[in-house]
Structure formats: C-alpha cells, structure tokens
C-alpha positions as CSV (number, residue, x, y, z in Angstrom):
1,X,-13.6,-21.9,-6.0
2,X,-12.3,-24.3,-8.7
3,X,-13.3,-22.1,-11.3
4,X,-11.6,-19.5,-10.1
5,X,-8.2,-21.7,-9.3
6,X,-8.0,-23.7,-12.4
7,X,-8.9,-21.2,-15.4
8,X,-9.7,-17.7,-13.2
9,X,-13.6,-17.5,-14.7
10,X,-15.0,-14.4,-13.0
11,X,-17.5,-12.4,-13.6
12,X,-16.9,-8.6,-13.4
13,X,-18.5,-4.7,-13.9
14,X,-15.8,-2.8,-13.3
15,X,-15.2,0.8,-12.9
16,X,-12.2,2.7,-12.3
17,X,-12.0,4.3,-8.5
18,X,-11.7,8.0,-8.4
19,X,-7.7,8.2,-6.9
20,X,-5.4,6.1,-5.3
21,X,-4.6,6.0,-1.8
22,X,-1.3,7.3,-1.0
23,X,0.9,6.9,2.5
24,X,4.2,6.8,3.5
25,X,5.7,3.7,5.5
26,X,8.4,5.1,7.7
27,X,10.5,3.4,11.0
28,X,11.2,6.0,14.2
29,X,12.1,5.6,17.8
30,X,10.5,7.4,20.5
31,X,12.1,7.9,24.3
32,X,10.5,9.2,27.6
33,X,11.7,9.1,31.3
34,X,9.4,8.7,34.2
35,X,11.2,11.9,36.2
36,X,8.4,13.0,39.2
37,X,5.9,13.5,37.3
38,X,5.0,10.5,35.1
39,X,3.9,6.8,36.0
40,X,5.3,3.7,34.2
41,X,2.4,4.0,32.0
42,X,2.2,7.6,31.1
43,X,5.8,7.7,30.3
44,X,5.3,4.4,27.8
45,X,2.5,6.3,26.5
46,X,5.1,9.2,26.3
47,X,7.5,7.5,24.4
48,X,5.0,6.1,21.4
49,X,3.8,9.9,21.2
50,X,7.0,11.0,20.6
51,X,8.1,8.2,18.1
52,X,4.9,9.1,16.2
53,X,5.7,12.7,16.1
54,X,9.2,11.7,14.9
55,X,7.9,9.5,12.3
56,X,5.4,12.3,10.8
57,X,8.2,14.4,10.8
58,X,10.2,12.0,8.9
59,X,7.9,11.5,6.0
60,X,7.5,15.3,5.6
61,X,10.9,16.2,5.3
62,X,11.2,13.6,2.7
63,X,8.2,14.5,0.9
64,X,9.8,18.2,0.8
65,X,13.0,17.0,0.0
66,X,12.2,14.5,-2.6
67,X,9.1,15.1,-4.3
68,X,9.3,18.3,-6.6
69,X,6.1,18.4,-8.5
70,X,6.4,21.7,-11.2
71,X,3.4,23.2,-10.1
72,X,4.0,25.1,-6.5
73,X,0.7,25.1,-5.2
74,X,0.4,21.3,-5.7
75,X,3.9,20.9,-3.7
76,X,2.2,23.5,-1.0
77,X,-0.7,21.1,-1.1
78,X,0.9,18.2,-0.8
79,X,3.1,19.4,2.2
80,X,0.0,20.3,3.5
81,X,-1.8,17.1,3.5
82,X,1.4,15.3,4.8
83,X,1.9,17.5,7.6
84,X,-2.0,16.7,8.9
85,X,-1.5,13.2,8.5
86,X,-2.8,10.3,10.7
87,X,-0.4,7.5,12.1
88,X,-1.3,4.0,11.8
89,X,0.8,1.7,14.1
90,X,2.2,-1.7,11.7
91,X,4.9,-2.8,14.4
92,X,6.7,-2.4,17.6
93,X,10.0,-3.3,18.5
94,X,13.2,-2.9,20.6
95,X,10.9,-1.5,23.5
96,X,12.1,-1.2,26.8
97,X,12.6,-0.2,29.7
98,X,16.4,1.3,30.6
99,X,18.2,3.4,33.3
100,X,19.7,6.6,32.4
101,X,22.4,8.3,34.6
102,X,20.6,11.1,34.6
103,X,17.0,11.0,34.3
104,X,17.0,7.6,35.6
105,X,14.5,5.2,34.6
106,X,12.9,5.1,31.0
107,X,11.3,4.1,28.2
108,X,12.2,3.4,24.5
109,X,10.3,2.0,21.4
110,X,10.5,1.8,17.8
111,X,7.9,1.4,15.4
112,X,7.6,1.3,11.9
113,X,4.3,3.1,10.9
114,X,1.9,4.0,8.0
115,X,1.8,8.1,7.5
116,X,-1.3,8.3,6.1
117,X,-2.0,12.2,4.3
118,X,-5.5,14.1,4.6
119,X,-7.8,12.5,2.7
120,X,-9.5,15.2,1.6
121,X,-6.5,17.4,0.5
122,X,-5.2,14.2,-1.4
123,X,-8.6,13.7,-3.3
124,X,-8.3,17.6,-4.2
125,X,-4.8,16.8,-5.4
126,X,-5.8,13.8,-7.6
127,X,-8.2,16.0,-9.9
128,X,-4.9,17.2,-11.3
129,X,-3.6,14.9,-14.2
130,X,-0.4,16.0,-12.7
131,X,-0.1,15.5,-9.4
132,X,-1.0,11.7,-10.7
133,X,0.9,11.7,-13.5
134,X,4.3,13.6,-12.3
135,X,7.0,11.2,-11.5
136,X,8.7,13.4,-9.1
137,X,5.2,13.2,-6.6
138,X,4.8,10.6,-4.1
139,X,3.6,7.2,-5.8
140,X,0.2,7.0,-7.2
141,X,-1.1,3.5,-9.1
142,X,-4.2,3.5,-11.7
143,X,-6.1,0.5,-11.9
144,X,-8.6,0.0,-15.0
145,X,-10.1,-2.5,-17.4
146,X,-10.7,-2.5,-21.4
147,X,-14.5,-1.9,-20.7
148,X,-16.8,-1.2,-18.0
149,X,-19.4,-4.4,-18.8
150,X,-19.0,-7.7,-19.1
151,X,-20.9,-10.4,-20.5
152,X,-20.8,-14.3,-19.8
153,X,-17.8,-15.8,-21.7
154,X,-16.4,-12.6,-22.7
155,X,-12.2,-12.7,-21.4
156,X,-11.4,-9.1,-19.0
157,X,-8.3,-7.6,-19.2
158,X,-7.0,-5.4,-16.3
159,X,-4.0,-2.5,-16.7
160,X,-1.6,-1.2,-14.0
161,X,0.1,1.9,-14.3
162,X,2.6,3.9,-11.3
163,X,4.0,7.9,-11.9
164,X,7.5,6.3,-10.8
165,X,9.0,2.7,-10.4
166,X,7.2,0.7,-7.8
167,X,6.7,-3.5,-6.6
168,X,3.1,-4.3,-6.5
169,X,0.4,-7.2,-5.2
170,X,-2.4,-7.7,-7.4
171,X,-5.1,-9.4,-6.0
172,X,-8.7,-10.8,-6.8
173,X,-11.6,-10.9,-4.2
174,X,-14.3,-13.2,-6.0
175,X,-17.9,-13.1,-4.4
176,X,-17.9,-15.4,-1.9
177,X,-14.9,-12.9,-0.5
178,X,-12.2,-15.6,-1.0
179,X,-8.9,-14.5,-2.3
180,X,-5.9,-14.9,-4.6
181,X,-3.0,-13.3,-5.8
182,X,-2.8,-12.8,-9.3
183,X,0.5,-11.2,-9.1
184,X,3.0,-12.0,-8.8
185,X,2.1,-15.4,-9.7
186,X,4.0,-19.1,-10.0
187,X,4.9,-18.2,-13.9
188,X,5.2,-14.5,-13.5
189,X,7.0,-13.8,-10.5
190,X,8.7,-10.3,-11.0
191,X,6.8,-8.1,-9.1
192,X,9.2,-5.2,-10.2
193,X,7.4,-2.2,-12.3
194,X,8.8,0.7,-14.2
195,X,6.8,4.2,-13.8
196,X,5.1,5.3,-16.8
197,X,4.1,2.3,-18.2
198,X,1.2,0.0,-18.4
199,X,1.2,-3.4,-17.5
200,X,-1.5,-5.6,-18.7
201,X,-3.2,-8.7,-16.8
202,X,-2.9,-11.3,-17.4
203,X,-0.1,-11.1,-20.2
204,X,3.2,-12.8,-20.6
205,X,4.4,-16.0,-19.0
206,X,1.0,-15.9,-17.1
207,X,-1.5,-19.3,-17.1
208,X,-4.9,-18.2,-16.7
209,X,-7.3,-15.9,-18.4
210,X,-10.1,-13.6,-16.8
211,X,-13.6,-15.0,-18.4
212,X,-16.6,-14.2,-17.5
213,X,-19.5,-16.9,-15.9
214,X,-21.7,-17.6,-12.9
215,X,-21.6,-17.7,-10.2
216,X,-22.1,-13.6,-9.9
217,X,-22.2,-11.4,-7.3
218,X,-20.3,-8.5,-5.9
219,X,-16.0,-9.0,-6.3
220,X,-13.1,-7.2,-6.9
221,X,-9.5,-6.2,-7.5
222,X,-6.8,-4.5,-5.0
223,X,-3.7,-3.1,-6.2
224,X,-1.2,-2.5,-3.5
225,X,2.2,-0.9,-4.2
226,X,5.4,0.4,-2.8
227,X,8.5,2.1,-3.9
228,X,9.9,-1.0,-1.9
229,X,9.2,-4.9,-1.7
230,X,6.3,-5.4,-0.1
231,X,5.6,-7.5,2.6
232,X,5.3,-10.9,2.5
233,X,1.5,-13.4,3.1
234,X,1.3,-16.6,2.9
235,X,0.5,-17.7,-0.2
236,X,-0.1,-21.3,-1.7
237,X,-0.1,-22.2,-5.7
238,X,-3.0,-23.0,-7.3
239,X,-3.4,-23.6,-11.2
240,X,-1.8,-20.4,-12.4
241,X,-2.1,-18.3,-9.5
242,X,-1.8,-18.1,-5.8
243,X,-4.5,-19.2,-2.9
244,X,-4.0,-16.6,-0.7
245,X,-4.3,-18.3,2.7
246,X,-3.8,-15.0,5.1
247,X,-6.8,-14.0,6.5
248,X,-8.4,-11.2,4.0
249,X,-8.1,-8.1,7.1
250,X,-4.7,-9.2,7.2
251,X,-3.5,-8.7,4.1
252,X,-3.5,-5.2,3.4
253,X,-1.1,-4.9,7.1
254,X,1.3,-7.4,6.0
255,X,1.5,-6.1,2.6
256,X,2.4,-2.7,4.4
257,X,5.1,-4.5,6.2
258,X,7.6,-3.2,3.4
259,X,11.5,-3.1,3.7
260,X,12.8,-0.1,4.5
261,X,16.3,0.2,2.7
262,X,19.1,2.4,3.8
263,X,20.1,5.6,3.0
264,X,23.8,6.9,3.8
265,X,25.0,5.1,7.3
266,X,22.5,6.0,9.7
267,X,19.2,6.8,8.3
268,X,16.7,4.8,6.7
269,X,14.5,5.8,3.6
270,X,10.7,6.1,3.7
271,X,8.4,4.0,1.6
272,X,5.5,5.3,-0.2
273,X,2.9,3.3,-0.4
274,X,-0.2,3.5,-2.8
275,X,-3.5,1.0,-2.9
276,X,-6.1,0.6,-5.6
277,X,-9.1,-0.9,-6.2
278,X,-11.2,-1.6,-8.7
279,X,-15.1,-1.7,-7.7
280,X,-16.5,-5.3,-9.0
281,X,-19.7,-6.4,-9.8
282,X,-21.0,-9.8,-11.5
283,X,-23.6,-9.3,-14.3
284,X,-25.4,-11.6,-17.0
C-alpha cells in the first residue's frame, strides 16, 4: 500500500457506469398500541411498518413538491419510481415502550432511512440527458476519466459533476480492496460542490497524482453524494490523502448517515442521496 499512500500510483481501465444511483435519506416516527389483538412483538413490528410507510410518504411528497423537471412524463416517471420504492433501515432511535390513557400500552420508534426508487424506472429515466442534467430533478452525480486506457506511467485524471449543489466522498478501492479517501483530503478539505460544474481530481491544493504502475488488478472509484453533509468514517492521513480505516461494507452506511437540516419549526428536510462508481481495471 505505500505506493498508493505516498504518491497514489494506480493503475486503472476505467469506464463510465451507465447512471447514478439515486435515493432519498429521510427521518419518520412510527406508533402502534398493543389493544386485544396484538402481542408486544407484533405491535413493535407494527410501529416500524408504520414509520416506514410514513417515511416513503415523506420523500414523495417532497419529490412532488420540489423537483419540477420540464418534461411531464419524466416528473410522472419519477413519482412513479418514488412511490414503489424500497426502504433501507440506517438507524433507530427514541424507541419505546409508553402508556396511553386510552389505548394503553404502546410502542414508538424513529428511524432515519434510505428511500431507495425502482431501479428499473430510474435506469429508464437516466437515458434522458435531462432528467440527469435538470437541476430541478433529484441529485444525480457523473463520474468519468480523460480516457478509457491507461498505460504504465501515464498520470489519470478523474471529473465529478452533480445537476444541483451537493457534498461528496470520493474514494479509491486499489486491488488488494484496501481503501482511501481522496476527497476530501488533508490539503483539500471542502467537500462542498456547486451543480453544473466539473470538478477535476486531483487538482488544486491537492498532494498526489494518479499514475499508473504495478501492481495491477481489478480497482476502483466510488462517488457518494448528498444535498447534505455526509456522514462521517474514520479516517487517518496518509501522504496526501486519507487511510480510510472503517471497514469497506461500512462505509457506504455511514456515509448515508447524512444530517438532516430543518425546515420551518417542525419538519425536517429530506436528503437525496446519489453514488457512483467508476468500474476499474489494472492493465500493462
């Protein structure tokens, strides 16, 4: 791993993956009471149903409400593909039992989840330039390089680009499947990105280069952003980037771990979330 830690020599094939994926990160609370019908279990079981329905039908009012791509039938399709969504579970909390004067005992939770749309709706939407492209659709990140082939010494550069304003992890997964973080980094810690532009790594204050030498094998690059700060992973510098010390199946959940912001007094905004990866492959 030295090479990689001191001067970041890879060695890459890249090509570009056909569409980002896209979710919403949401926090909803979900209530049940045992009544005569229910066990202790059945009414937990209750309650997590019901905070997942509430949280699905969180992120599709918001995607109605603030996502107005021109086209109508991508808005219909993109409704759509929100409104079959799965859930994904990223945390519990404030769950309990409680006695209520009148249904007497029961159950609360609140979770903050992933809303993940149809996949296949969303890879229908992504052959439109503009569903990708339109700032006023849910967040959607390219990911590509200056060529598709490498060759041993040869320097890679890799290019970023959101539809809207979004924070983003970059990170490098060399062939022995270890990790690092190339962004942010110790010299370029900004993690902040305006939509419509393309960001180019490494540039800047950054203190390492992409060249290409052996070992090879198969690697690659993950892109995960948010329209809010992601979450956090334990992370240790090394030469000019980070040593990512969180277990690699890890990462992707804490990264999801986002900070939901609030909107007006009482409610809480949704997060979309988008990841990206680049396909890598060593070569001679």
């Amino acid at each position: 791993m030295k090479r990689i830690f001191a001067a970041m020599f890879i060695s890459l094939l890249i090509t570009t993956n056909l569409y980002a994926a896209q979710s919403t990160i949401t926090e909803s609370e979900g209530y049940a009471c045992m009544g005569e019908d229910k066990s202790k279990k059945q009414t937990e079981q209750a309650a997590m149903a019901d905070a997942k329905r509430k949280a699905v039908e969180s992120v599709s009012t918001y995607i109605k409400s603030e996502t107005h791509v021109k086209d109508f039938e991508l808005e219909k399709d993109l409704v759509s593909a929100y409104a079959n969504a799965a859930v994904k579970i990223i945390q519990e909390f404030e769950k309990g039992w409680y006695k209520d004067a009148s249904a007497g005992d029961c159950y609360k939770i609140k979770i903050k989840a992933e809303i993940i749309p149809d996949e296949k709706e969303m890879e229908r939407i992504a052959k439109s330039k503009q569903a990708t492209d339109d700032p006023s659709g849910p967040l959607n990140i390219n990911v590509w390089t200056d060529k598709k082939e490498y060759k041993n010494s040869e320097k890679i550069k890799v290019y970023i680009k959101g539809n809207k304003p979004f924070y983003a992890r970059v990170v490098y997964k060399d062939a022995d499947g270890k990790m690092v973080q190339l962004l942010p980094n110790p010299y370029r810690n900004n993690n902040y990105f305006n939509g419509g532009a393309v960001y180019e790594i490494p540039s800047g204050g950054d203190r390492f280069e992409l060249e290409v030498s052996p070992p090879f094998g198969s690697e690659g690059i993950i892109v995960y952003a948010s329209s809010s700060q992601v979450g956090e992973i334990d992370l240790k510098p090394s030469g000019g980037v980070y040593e990512i010390k969180t277990k690699a199946k890890d990462i992707g959940d804490k990264t999801r771990g986002v900070v939901i912001t609030e909107k007006g007094a009482d409610k809480k905004t949704p997060s979309e979330f988008s990841e990206a990866t680049v396909d890598v492959k060593t070569g001679k």
